[in-house]
C-alpha positions as CSV (number, residue, x, y, z in Angstrom):
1,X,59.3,211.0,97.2
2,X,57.1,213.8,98.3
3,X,53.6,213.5,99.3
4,X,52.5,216.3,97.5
5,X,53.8,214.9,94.4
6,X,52.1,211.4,95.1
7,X,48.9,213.0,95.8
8,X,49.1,215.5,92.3
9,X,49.6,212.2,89.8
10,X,47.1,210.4,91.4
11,X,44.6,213.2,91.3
12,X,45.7,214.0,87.7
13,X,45.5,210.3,86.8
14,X,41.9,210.0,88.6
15,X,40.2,213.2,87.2
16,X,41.7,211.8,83.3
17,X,41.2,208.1,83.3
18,X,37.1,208.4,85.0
19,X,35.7,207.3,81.9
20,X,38.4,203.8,81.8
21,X,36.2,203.4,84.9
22,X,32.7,201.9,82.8
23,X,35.3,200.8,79.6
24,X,37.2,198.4,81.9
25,X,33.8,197.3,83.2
26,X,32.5,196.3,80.2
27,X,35.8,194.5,79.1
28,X,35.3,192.5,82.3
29,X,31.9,191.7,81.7
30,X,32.6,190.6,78.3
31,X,35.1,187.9,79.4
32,X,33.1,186.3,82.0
33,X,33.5,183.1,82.4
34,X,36.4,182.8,79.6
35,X,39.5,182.0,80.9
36,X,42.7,184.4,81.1
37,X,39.7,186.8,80.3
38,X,40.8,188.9,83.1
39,X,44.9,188.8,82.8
40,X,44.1,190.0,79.0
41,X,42.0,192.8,80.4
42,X,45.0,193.7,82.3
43,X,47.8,193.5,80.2
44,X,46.0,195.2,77.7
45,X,45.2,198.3,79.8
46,X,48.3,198.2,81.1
47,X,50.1,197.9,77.0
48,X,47.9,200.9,75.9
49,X,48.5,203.3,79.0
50,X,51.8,202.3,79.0
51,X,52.0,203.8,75.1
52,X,50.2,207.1,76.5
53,X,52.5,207.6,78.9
54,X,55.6,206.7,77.2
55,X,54.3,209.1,74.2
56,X,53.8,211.8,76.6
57,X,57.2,211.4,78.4
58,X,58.9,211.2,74.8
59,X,56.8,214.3,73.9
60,X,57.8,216.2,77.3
61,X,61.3,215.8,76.2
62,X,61.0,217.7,72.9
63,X,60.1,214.5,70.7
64,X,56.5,214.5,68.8
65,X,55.9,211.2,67.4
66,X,51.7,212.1,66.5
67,X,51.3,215.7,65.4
68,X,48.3,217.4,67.1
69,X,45.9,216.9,64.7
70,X,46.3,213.2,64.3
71,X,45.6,212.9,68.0
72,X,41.5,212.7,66.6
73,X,42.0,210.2,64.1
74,X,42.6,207.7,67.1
75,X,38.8,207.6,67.3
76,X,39.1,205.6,64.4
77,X,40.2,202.4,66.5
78,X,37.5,202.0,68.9
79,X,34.6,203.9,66.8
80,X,36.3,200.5,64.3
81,X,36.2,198.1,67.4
82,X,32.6,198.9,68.1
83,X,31.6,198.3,65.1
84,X,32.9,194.9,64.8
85,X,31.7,194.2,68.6
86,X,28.1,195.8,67.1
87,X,28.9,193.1,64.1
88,X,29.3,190.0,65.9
89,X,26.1,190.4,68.4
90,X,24.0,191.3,65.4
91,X,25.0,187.9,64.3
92,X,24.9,186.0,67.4
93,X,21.6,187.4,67.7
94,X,20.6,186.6,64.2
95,X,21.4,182.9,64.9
96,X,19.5,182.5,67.8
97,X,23.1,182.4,70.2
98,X,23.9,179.0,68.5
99,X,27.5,180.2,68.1
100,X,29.7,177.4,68.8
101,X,31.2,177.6,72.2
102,X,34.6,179.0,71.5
103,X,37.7,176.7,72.9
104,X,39.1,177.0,76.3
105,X,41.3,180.4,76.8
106,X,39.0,182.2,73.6
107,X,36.6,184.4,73.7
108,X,36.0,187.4,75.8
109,X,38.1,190.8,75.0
110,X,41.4,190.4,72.8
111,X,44.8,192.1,75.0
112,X,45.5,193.9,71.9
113,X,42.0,195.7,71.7
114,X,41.7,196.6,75.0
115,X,45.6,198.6,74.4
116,X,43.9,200.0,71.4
117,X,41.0,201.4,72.7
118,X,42.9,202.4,76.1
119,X,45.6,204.3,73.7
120,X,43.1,206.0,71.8
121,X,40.8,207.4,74.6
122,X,43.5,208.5,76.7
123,X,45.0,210.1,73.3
124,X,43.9,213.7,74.8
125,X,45.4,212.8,78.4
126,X,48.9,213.0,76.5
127,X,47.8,216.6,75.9
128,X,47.6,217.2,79.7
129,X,50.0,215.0,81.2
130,X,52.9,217.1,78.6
131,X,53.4,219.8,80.1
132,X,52.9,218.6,83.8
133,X,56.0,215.8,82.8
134,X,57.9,218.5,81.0
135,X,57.9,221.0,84.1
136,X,58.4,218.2,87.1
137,X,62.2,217.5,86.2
138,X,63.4,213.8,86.1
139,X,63.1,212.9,89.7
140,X,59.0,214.4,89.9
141,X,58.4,212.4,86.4
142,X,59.7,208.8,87.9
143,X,57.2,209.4,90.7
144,X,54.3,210.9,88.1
145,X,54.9,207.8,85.8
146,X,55.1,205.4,89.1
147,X,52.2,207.0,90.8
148,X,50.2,206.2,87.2
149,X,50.8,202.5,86.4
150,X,50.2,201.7,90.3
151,X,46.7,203.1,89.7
152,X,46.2,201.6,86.5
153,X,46.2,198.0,88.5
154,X,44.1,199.9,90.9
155,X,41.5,201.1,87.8
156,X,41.6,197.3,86.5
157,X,40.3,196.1,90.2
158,X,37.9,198.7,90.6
159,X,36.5,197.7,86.7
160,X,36.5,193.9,87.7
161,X,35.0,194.8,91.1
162,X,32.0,196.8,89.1
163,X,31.5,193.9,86.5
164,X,30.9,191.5,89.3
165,X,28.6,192.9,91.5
166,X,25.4,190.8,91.0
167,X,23.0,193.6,90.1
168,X,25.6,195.3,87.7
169,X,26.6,192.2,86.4
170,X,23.3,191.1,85.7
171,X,22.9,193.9,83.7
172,X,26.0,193.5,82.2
173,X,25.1,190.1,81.4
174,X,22.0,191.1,79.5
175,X,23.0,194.1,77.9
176,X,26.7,194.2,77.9
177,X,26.5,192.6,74.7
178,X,24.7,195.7,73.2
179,X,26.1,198.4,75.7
180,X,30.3,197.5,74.9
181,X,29.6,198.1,71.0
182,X,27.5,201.2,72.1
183,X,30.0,203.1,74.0
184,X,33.1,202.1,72.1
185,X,31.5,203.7,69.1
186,X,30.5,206.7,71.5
187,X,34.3,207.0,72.3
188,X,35.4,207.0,68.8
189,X,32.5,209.7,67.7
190,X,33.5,211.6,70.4
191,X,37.3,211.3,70.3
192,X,37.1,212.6,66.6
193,X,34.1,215.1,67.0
194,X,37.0,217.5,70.0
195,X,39.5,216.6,67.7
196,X,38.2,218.2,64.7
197,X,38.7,214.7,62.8
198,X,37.2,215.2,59.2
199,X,36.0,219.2,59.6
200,X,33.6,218.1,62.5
């Protein structure tokens, strides 16, 4: 396993996933306290990267499962997400926070919306990572695809680590609640605004 070829996937994976960084963050934030909060966080970062990479290894190959243009209409899950996150604190709001207290192991982020969103902002990373794959052979994309979910674990600590810090979760605390639904509907917008979604 060259060096060279450990230190080009993680670059590659660092310079495309920065923006995972204050998503994973907020995913955190929004489970404190619920438990398996965190191990869906996880899995679900790890399900939806999984997809990218697997799409852009099939694609790398000579398969296209997504045409280019549909790439943008992936905005539509977390600009849809954000929207229902925007939904539900409206309402909590409305009532005063007089929810009821959801059961033990509810609450917090759902596996499966974490994969979505994760799949749909790394949908231009598949674009990248194509023809890096396509011209590393078999043995340089093991070590490109190894190299990747290793650092996803490492992105998921560095998002938990962020979300716990007492001034940042503090904030989190107070705002997170108005800042996920913000910036998932900021990753949608923008997802389809480069991808030409809709003649933007």
């Amino acid at each position: 396993m060259s060096p060279g070829v450990i230190g080009q996937a993680a670059g590659l994976f660092a310079v495309t996933n920065v923006d995972d960084l204050v998503v994973l963050a907020l995913f955190f934030a929004q489970g404190a306290g619920r438990r398996g909060a965190v191990a869906r966080v996880v899995l679900g970062q790890y399900l939806g990267f999984a997809a990218i990479l697997a799409v852009a290894v099939a694609a790398a190959f000579g398969a296209t499962f997504l045409p280019g243009p549909a790439l943008a209409y992936l905005g539509l899950l977390p600009l849809a997400l954000g929207l229902k996150a925007a939904w539900q604190a409206w309402r909590q709001h409305r009532h005063g926070g007089e929810d009821e207290e959801p059961e033990a192991g509810q609450g917090g982020p759902e596996a499966a919306a974490v994969a979505a969103v994760t799949f749909a902002n790394g949908g231009d990373n598949i674009g990248v990572y194509v023809p890096v794959l396509a011209t590393a052979g078999a043995g340089g994309m093991s070590v490109y695809a190894a190299v990747f979910l290793v650092l996803v674990g490492v992105w998921c600590a560095a998002g938990h680590w962020f979300a716990t810090r007492p001034a940042v979760a503090g904030a989190l605390s107070r705002w997170g609640h108005v800042l996920l639904p913000l910036v998932l509907v900021a990753v949608g917008l923008l997802i389809l605004a480069e991808g030409g979604a809709f003649g933007l």
